[in-house]
N, C-alpha and C positions, 0 to 999 in steps of 0.2 A: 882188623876192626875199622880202618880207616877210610879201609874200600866198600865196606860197606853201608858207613856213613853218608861219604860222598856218594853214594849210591841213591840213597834214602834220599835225602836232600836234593839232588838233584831231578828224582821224580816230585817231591813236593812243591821244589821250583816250577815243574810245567805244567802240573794239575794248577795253584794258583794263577799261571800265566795263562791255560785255557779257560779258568774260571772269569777272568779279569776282562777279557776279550769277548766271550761268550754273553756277558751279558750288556756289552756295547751297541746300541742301535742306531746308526747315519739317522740324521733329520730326514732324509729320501722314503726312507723303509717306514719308518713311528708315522710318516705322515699318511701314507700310503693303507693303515690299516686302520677302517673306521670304523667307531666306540662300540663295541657291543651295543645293542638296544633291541628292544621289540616293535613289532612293526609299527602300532598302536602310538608309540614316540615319534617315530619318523614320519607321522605323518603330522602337516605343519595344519594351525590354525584356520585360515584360511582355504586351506582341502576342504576340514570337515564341513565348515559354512559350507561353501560353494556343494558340498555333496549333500547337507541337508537341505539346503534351498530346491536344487534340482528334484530330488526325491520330494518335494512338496509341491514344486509346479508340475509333476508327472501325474500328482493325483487332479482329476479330473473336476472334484470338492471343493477340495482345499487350494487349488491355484487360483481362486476368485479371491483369496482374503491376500489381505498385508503381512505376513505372519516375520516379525524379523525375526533373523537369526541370529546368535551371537554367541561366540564358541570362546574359550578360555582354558588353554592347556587341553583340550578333549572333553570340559563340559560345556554342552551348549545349553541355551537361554531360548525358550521360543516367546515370543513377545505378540500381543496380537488381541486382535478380538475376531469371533465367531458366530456363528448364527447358532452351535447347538454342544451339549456336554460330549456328542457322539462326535462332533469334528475336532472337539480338544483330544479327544482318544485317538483318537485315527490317526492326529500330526504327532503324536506320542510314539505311537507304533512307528509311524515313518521316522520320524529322527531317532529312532533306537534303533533304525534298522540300517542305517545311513555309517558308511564305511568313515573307521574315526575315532567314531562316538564313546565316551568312557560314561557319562553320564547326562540324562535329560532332563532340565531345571522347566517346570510347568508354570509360564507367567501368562497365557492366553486366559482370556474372560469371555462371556459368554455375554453376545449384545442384547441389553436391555427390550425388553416387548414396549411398543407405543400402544397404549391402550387410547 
């Protein structure tokens, strides 16, 4: 019965002792694997502006106005004034279409007629 024991025990000893080990990781390796995330995260502030600015001086329209951009976590802010309800659409479309983008906040207005 003894040898059996010490049997026992001595496999309980090195499943523990693999267990103890196995889940040790060097500061080399933990650093070495970055965070799980989706693209959509990775991509920084700064991207999305600069990809929604570009995407709006590509259009041939809409790169005559001011239209700032202003992005926060993936939603952007289009700020602006325009000549018509059809150019507030159009930079709609383009900054939702603009790699990034989570959400598009509509501050552009529509410039007054001088009569």
């Amino acid at each position: 019965m003894d040898k059996y024991f010490s049997k026992i025990l001595c496999v309980v000893a090195i499943l523990m002792v693999s267990q103890l080990t196995g889940c040790y990781k060097s500061p080399e390796i933990a650093a070495e694997k970055p965070p799980k995330s989706t693209v959509a995260n990775n991509v920084l502030d700064i991207d999305v502006t600069t990809n929604v600015k570009m995407a709006l001086m590509n259009d041939p329209i809409l790169r005559a106005f001011n239209i700032e951009v202003i992005t926060n976590k993936g939603d952007v802010r289009l700020i602006g004034i325009v000549d018509s309800q059809s150019q507030i659409d159009s930079a709609m479309l383009i900054a939702k279409g603009a790699e990034g983008t989570h959400a598009i906040h509509d501050e552009l207005t529509v410039k007054r007629s001088s009569l």
